[in-house]
Backbone bond lengths (Angstrom), bond angles and torsions (degrees), N, CA, C in turn:
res aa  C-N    CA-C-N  psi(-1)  N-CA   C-N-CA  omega(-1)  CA-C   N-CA-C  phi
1 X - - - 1.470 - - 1.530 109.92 -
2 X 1.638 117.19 128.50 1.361 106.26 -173.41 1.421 98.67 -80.29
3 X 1.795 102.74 146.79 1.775 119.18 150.75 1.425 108.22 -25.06
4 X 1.281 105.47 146.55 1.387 119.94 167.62 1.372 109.12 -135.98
5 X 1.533 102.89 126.28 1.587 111.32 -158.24 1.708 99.07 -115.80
6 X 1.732 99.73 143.51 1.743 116.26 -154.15 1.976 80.68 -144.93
7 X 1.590 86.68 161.55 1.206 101.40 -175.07 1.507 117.80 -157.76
8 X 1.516 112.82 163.25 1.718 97.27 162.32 1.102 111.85 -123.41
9 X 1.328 136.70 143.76 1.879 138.06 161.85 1.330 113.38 -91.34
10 X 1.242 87.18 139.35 1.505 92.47 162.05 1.567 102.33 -174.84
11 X 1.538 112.14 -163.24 1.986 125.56 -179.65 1.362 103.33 -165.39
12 X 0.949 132.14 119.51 1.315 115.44 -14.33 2.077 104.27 -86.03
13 X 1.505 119.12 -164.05 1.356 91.78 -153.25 1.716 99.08 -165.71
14 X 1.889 106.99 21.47 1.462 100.21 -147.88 1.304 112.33 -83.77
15 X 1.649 112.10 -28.93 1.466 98.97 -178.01 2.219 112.52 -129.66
16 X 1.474 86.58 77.45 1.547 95.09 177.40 1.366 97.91 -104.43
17 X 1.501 100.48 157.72 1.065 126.04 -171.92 1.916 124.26 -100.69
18 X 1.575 95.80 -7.06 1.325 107.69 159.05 1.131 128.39 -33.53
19 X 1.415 125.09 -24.37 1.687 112.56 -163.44 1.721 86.15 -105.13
20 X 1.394 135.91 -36.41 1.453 126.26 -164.62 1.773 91.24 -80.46
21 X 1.283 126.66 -23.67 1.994 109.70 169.01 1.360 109.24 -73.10
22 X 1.282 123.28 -59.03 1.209 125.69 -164.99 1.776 107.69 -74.28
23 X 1.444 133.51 -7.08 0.716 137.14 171.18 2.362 118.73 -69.85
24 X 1.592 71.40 -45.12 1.894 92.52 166.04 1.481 136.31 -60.49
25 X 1.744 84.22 -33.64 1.740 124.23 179.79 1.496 89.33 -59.34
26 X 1.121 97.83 -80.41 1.690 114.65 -149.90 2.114 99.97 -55.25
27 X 1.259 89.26 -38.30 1.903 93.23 171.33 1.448 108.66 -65.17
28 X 1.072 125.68 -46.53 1.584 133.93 170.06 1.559 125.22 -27.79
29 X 1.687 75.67 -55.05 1.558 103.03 -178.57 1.495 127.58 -83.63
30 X 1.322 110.08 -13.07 1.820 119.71 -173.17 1.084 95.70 82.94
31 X 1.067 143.26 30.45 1.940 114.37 178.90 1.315 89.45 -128.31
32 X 1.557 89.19 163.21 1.796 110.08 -157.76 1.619 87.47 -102.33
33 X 1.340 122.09 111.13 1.282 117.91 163.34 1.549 121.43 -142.37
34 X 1.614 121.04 168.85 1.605 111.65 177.63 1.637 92.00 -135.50
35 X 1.300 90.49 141.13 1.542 113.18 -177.57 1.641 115.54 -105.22
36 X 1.349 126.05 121.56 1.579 104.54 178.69 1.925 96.86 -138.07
37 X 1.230 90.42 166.85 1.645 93.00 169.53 1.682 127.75 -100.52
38 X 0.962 131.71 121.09 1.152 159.39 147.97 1.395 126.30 -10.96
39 X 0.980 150.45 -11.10 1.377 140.48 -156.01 1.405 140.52 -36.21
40 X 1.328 122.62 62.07 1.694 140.50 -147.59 1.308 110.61 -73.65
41 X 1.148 149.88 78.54 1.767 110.42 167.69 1.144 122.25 -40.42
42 X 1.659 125.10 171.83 1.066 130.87 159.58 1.346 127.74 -57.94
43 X 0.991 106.32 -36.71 1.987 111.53 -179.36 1.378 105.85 -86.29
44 X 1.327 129.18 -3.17 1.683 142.29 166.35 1.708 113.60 -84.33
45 X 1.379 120.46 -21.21 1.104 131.14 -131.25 1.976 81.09 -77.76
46 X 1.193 115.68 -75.40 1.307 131.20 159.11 1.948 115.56 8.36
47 X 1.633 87.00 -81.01 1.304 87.86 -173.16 1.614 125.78 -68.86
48 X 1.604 91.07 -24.32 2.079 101.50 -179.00 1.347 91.99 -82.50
49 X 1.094 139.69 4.56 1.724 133.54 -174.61 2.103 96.06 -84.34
50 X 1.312 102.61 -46.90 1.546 110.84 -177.00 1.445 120.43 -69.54
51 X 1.937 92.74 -46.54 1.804 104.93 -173.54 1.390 111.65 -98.18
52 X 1.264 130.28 -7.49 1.360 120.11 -176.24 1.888 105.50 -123.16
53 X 1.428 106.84 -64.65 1.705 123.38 -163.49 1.446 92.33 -57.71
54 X 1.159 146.84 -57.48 1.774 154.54 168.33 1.436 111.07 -23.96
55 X 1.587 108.72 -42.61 1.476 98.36 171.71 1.485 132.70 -111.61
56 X 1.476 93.81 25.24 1.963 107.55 160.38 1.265 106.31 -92.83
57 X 1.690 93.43 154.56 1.698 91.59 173.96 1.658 119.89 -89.16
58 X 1.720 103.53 11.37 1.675 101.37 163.44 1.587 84.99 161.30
59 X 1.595 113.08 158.05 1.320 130.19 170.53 1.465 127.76 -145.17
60 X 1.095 142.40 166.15 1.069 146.31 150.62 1.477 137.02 -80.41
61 X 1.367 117.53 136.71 1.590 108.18 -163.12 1.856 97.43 -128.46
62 X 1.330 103.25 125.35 1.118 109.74 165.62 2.243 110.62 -131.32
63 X 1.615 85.70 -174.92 1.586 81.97 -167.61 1.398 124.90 -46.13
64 X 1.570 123.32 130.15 1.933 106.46 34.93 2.090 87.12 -129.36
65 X 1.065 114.27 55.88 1.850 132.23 168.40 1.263 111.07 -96.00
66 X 1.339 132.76 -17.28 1.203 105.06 -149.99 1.487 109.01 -75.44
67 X 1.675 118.23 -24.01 1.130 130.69 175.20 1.249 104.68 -65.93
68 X 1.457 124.45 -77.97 1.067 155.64 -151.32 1.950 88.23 -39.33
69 X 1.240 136.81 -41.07 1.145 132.73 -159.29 1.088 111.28 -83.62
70 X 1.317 142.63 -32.83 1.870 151.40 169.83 1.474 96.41 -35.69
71 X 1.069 129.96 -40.28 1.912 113.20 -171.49 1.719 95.28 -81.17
72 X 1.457 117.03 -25.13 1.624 99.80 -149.24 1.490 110.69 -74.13
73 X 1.891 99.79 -30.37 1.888 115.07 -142.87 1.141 80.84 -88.82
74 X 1.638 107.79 174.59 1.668 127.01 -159.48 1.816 96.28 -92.57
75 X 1.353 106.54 -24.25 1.894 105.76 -157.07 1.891 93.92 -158.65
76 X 1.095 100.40 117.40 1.166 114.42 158.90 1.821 127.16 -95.14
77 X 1.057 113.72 120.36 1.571 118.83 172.82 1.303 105.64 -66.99
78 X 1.677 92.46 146.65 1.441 103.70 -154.33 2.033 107.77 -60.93
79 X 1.768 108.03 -55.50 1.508 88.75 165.89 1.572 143.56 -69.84
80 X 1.061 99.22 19.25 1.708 110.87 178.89 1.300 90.96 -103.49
81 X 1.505 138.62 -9.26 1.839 128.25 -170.41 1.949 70.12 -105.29
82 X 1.287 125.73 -83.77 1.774 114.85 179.16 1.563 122.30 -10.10
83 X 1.472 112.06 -59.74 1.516 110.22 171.69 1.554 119.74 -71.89
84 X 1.059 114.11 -41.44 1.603 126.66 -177.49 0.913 113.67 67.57
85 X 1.806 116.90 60.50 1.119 137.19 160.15 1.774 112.84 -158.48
86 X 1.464 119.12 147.01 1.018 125.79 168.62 1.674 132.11 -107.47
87 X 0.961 134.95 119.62 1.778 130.21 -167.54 1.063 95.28 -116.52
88 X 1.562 153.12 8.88 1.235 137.80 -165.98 1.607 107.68 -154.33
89 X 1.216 145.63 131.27 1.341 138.97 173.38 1.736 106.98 -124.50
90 X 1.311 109.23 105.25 1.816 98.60 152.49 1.266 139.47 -93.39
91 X 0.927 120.89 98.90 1.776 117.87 168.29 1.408 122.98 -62.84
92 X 1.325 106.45 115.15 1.030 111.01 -178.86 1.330 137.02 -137.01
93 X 1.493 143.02 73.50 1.505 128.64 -154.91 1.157 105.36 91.65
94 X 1.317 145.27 32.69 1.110 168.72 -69.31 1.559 114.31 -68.90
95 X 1.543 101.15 50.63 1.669 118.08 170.95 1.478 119.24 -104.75
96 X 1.105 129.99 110.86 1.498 114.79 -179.82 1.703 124.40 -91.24
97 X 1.177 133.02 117.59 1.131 134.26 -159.24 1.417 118.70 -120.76
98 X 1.076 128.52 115.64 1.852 135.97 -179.94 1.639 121.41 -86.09
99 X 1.363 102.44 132.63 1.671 118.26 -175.18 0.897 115.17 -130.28
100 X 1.127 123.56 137.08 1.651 113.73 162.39 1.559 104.93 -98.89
101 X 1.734 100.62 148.12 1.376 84.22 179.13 1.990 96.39 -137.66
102 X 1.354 111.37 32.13 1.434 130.61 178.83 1.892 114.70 -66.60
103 X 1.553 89.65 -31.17 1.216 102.63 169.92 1.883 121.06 -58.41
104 X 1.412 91.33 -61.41 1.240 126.37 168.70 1.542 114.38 -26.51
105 X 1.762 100.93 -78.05 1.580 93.10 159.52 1.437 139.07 -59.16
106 X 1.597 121.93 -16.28 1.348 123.98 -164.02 1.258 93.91 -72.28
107 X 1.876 124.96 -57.52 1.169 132.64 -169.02 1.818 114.03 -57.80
108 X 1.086 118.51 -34.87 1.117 131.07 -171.96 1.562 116.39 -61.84
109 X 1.510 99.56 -51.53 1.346 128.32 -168.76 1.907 93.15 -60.91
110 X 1.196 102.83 -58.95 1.551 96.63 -175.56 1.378 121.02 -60.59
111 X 1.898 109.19 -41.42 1.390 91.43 171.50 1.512 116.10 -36.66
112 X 1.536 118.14 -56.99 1.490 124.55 -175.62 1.572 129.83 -40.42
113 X 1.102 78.81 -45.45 1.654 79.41 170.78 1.508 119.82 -97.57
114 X 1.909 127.05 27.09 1.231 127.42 150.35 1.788 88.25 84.40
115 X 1.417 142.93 8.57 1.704 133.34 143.89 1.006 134.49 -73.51
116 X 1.292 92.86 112.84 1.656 117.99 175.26 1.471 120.57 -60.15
117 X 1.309 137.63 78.45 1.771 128.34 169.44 1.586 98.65 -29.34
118 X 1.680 131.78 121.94 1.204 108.62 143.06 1.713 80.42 172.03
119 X 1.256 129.29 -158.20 1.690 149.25 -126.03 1.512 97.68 -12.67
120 X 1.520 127.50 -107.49 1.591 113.59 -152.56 2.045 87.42 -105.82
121 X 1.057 103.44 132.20 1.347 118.84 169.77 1.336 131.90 -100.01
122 X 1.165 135.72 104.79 1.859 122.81 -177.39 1.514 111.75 -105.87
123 X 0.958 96.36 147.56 1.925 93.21 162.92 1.609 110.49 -126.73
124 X 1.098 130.66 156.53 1.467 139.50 -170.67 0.940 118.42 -117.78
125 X 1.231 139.33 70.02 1.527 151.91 179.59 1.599 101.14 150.94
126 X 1.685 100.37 -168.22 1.648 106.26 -171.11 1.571 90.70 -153.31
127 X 1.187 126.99 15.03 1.343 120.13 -159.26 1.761 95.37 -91.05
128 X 1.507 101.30 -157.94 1.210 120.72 163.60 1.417 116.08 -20.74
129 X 1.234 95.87 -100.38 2.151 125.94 172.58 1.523 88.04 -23.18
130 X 1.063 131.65 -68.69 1.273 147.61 -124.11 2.014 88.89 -74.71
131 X 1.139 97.79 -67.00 1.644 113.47 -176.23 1.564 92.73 -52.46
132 X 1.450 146.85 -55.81 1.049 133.10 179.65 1.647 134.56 -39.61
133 X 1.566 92.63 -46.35 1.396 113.63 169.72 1.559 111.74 -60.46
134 X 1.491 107.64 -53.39 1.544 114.81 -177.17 1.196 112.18 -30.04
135 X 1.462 115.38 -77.49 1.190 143.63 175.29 1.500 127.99 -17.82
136 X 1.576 105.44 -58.14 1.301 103.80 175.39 1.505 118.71 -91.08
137 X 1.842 117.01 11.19 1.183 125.43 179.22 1.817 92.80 -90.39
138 X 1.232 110.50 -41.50 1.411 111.08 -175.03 1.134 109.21 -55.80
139 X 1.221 109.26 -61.93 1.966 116.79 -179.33 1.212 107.09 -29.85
140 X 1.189 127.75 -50.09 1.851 124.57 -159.96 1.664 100.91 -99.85
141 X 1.117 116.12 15.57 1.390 122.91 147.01 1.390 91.89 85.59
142 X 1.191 142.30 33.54 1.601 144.59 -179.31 1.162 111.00 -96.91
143 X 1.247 126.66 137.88 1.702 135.98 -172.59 1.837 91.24 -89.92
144 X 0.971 104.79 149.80 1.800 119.96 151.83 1.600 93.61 178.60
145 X 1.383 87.69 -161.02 1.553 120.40 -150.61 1.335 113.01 -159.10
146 X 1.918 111.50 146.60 0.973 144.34 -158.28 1.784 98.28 -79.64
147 X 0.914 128.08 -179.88 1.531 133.95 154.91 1.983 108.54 -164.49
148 X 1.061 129.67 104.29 1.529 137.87 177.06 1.092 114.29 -144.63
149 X 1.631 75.58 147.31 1.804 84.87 164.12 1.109 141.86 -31.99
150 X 1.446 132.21 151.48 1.425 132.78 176.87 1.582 114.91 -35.09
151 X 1.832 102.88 -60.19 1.338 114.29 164.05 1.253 122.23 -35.18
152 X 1.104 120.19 -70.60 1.169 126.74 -179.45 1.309 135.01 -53.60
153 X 1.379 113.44 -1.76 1.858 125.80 -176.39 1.497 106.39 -71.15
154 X 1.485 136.84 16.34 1.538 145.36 -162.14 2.135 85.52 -118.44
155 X 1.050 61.08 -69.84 1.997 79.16 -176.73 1.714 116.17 -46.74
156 X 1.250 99.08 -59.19 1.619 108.98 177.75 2.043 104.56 -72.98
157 X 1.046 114.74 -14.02 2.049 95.08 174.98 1.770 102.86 -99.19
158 X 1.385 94.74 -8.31 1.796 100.02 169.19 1.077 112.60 -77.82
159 X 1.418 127.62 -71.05 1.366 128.70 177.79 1.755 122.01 -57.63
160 X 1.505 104.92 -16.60 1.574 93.98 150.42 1.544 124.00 -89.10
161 X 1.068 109.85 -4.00 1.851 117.48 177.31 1.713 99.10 -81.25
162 X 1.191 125.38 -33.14 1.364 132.80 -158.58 1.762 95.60 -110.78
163 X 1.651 135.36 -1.06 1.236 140.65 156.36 1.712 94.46 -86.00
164 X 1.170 135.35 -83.07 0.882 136.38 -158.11 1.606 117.34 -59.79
165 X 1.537 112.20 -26.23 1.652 103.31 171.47 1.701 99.04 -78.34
166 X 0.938 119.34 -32.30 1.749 98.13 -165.91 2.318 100.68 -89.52
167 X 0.827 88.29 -21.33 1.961 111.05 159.62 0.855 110.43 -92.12
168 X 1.600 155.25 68.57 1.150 126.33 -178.34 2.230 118.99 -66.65
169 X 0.901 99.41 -27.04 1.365 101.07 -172.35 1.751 105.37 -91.54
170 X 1.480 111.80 13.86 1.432 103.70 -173.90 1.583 103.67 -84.60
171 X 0.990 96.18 163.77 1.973 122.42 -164.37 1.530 122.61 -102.18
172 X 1.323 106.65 32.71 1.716 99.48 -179.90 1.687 95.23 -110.49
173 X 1.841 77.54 -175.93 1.504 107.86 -176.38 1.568 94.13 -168.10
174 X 1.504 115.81 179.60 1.328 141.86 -170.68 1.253 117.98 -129.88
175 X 1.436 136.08 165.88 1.387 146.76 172.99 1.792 106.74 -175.71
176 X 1.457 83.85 167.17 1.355 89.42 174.60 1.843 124.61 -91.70
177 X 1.622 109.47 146.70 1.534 105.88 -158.69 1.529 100.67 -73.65
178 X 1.488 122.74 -21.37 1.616 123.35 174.20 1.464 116.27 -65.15
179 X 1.028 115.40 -18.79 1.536 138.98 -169.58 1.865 98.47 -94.88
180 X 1.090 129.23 -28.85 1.842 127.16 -166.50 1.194 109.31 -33.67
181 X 1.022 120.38 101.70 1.562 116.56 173.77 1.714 113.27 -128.21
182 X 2.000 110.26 142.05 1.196 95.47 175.30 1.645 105.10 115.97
183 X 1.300 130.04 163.76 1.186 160.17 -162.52 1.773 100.23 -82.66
184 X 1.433 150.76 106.40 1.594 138.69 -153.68 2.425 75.67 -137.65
185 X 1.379 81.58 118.75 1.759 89.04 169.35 1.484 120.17 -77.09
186 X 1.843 101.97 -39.73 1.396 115.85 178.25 1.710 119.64 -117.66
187 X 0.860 131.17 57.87 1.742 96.67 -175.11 1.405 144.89 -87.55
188 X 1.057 144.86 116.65 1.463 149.57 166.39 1.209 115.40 -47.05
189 X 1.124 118.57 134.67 1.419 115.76 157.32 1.425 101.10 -125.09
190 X 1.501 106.48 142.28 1.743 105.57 -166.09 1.405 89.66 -143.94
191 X 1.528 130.04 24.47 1.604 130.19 164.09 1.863 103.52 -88.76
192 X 0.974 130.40 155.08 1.133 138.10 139.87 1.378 131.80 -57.46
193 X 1.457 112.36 26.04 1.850 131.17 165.12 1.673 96.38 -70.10
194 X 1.460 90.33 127.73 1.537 101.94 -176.18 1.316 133.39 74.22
195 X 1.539 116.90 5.73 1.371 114.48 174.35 1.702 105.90 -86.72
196 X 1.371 105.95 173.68 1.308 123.94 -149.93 1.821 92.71 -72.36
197 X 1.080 139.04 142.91 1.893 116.44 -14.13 1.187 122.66 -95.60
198 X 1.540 109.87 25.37 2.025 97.98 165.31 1.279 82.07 -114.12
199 X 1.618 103.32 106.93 1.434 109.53 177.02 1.864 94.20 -104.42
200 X 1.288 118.24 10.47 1.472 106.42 -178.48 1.186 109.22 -113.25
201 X 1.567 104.14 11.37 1.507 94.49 172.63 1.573 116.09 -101.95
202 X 1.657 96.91 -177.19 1.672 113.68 -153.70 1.382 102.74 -138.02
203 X 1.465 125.99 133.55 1.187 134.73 -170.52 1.670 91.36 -78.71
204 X 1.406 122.29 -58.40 1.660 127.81 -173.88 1.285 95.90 -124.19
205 X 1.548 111.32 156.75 1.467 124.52 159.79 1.211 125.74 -42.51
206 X 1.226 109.90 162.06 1.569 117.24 164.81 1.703 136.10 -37.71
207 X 1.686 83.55 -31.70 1.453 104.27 -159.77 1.646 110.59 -89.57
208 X 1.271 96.90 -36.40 1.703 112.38 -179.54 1.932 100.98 -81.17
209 X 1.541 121.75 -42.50 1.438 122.16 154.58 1.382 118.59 -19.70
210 X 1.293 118.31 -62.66 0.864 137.79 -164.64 1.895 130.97 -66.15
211 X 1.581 87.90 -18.95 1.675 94.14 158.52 1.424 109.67 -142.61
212 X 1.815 85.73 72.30 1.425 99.78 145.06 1.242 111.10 -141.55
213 X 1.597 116.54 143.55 1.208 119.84 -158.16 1.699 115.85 -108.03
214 X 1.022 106.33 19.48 1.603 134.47 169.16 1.663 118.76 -157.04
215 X 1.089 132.54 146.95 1.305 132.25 178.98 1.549 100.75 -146.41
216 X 1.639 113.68 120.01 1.308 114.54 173.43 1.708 98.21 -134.25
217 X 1.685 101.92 121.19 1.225 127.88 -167.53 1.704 127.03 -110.38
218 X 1.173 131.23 81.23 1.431 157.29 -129.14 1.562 101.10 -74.09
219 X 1.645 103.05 -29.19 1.655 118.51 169.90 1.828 112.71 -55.24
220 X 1.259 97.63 116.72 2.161 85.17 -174.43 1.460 87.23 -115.89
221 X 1.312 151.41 -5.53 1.100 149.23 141.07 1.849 134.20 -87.55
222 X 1.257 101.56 95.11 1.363 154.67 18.58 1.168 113.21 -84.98
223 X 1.020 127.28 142.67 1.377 156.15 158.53 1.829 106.38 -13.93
224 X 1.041 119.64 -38.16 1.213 144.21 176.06 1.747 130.38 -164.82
225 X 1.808 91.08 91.90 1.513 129.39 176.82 1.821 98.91 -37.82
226 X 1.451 102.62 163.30 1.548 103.63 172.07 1.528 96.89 -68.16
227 X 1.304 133.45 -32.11 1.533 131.79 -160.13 1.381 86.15 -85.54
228 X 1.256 169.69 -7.53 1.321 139.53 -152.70 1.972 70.06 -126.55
229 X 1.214 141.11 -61.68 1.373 116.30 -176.95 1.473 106.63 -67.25
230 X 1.059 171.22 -97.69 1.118 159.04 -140.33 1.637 107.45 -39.19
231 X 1.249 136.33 -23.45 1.162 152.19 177.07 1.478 102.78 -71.31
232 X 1.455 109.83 -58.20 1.812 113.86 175.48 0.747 117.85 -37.53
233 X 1.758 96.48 -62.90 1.639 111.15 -168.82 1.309 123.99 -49.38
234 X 1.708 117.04 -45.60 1.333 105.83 153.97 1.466 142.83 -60.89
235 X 1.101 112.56 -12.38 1.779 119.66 171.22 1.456 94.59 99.77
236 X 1.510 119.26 53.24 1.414 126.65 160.04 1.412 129.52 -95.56
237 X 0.843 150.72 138.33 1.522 136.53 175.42 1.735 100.84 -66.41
238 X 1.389 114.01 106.48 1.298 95.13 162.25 1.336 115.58 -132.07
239 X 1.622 114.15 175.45 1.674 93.73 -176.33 2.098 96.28 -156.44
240 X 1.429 99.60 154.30 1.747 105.43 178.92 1.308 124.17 -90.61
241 X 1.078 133.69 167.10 1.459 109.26 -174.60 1.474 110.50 -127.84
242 X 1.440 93.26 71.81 1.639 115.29 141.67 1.520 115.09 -61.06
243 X 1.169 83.99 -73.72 1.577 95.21 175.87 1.559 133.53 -25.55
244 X 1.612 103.62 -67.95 1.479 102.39 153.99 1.527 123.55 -36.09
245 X 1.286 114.81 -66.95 1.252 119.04 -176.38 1.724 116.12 -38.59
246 X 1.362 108.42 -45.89 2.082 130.25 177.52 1.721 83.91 -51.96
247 X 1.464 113.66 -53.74 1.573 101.07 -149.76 1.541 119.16 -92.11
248 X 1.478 103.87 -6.74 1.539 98.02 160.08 1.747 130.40 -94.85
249 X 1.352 80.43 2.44 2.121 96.04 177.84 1.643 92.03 -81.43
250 X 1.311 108.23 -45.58 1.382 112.94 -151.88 2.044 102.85 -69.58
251 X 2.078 108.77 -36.79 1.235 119.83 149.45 1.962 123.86 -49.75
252 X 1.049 99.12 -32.29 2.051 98.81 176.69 1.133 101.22 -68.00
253 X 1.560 122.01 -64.00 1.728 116.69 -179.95 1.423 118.50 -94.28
254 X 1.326 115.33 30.55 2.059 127.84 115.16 1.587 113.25 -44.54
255 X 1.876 114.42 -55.89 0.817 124.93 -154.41 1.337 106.50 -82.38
256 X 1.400 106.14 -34.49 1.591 105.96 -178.09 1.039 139.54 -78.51
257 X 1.765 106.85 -38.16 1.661 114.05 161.55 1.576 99.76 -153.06
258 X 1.133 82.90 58.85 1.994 98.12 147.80 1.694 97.51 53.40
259 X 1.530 118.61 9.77 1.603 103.78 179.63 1.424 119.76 -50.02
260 X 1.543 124.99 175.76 1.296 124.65 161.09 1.688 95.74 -177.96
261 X 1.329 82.98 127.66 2.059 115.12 -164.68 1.600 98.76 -100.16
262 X 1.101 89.16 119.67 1.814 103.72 156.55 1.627 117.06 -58.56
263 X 1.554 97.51 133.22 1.516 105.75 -161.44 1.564 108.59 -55.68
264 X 1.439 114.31 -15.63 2.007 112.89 -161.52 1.749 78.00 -97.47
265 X 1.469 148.87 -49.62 1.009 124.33 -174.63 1.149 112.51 -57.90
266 X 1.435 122.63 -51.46 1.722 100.70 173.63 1.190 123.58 -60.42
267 X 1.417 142.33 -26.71 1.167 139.99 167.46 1.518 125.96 -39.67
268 X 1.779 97.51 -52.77 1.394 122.97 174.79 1.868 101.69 -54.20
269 X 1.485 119.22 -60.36 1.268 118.27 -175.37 1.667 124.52 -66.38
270 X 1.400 92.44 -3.89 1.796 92.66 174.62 1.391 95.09 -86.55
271 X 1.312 109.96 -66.97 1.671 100.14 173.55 1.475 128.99 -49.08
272 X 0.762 138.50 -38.14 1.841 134.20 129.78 1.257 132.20 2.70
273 X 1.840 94.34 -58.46 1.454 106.69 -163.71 1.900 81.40 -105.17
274 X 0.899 144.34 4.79 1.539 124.27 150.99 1.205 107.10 -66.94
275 X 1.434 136.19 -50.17 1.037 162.51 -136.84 1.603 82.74 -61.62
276 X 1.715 98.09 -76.71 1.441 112.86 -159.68 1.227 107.16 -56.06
277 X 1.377 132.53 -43.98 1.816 143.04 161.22 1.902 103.22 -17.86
278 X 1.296 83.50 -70.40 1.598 102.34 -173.71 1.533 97.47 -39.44
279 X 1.415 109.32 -80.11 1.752 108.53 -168.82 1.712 113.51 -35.54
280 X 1.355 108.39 -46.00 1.566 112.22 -170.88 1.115 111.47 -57.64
């Protein structure tokens, strides 16, 4: 049976961890495959879309592609045209088709760590991550709210104008994160506060931390953000997002050859892939 060769894109792209999950994946799964990384620019994106991405049997796209790919692929899935972004490409029969499957892991990840979506919800940023999360909070008809920067108050009343027209009955709003005030059941943080190397930083204080009664933290480097321990420490459920990351690889090769992983093997491979984090 010939190799079947998978990949990830991105720019820059040097130290992901895509090839040691999907490497586990594909062992998981019995299939004979090789995984490599990509390193595209943007003004490259074009021509490696014809001469290179055409002859894998599917890849992964992370920043700054995820947009950039909706004009190239043959068929877009319907919530990857909703989000307006793609992280996943299958070729197949010589059709290429885009998914997102970010969703996939966000939801997943929380089942795992025992979070409940439901009473007052926040998210912390407006970016990327952020719109992913939105999205599938909107779908299930759940109210929350934005929290950003000053800057960011342009960005965050857009991306709720552009939740609520393609949602029409969805339930958000925005504020500012200096401003957090109040009792938070769930919160997200979907900024890059605290990823590696300001691992001592903090999206909110101590004080506003402190009444929330779940914390799910999108940062998987480190393994555990100052916000996901300060969250412990108070006796919060909180959790990093390794996990996510395990559960939307494990959603791409759904897409690619119909896999589907038992919940303790992925469990086992998030802890794995901390493992490997750690050594690096």
């Amino acid at each position: 049976m010939e190799t079947k060769h998978y990949a990830v894109i991105g720019h820059p792209i040097g130290h992901t961890m895509s090839p040691f999950i999907h490497k586990r994946l594909f062992e998981l799964a019995g299939i004979d495959a090789r995984y490599d990384v990509l390193d595209i620019a943007p003004e490259e994106l074009e021509e490696k879309y014809r001469t290179v991405l055409t002859k894998l049997s599917g890849y992964n796209v992370t920043i700054p592609h995820k947009q950039s790919m909706l004009p190239l692929v043959d068929v877009i899935d319907d919530k990857a045209k909703m989000y307006g972004s793609i992280n996943t490409v299958s070729n197949r029969d010589g059709t290429a088709t885009g998914y997102t499957t970010d969703p996939d892991g966000f939801i997943k990840a929380l089942e795992m760590a025992g979070i409940t979506l439901g009473g007052r919800i926040m998210i912390l940023g407006c970016g990327g991550v952020a719109r992913t999360m939105a999205y599938e909070i909107a779908l299930r008809g759940l109210e929350f709210e934005f929290a950003v920067r000053r800057e960011d108050v342009g960005a965050a009343g857009l991306l709720c104008l552009d939740i609520t027209k393609k949602i029409p009955d969805a339930k958000v709003s925005f504020g500012l994160m200096e401003q957090f005030m109040g009792e938070v059941d769930v919160l997200i943080n979907a900024t890059p506060i605290g990823m590696y190397p300001n691992v001592d930083a903090q999206p909110l204080h101590n004080c506003a931390i402190g009444r929330c009664k779940c914390v799910f933290d999108a940062v998987y480097n480190p393994l555990e953000t100052a916000l996901v321990k300060r969250a412990k420490a108070n006796g919060s459920i909180a959790e990093g997002g390794m996990s996510m990351l395990v559960w939307q690889a494990a959603a791409a090769q759904q897409h690619w050859n119909g896999s589907v992983f038992d919940k303790k093997d992925i469990e086992q491979l998030c802890a794995d892939a901390a493992d490997e984090l750690r050594q690096r």
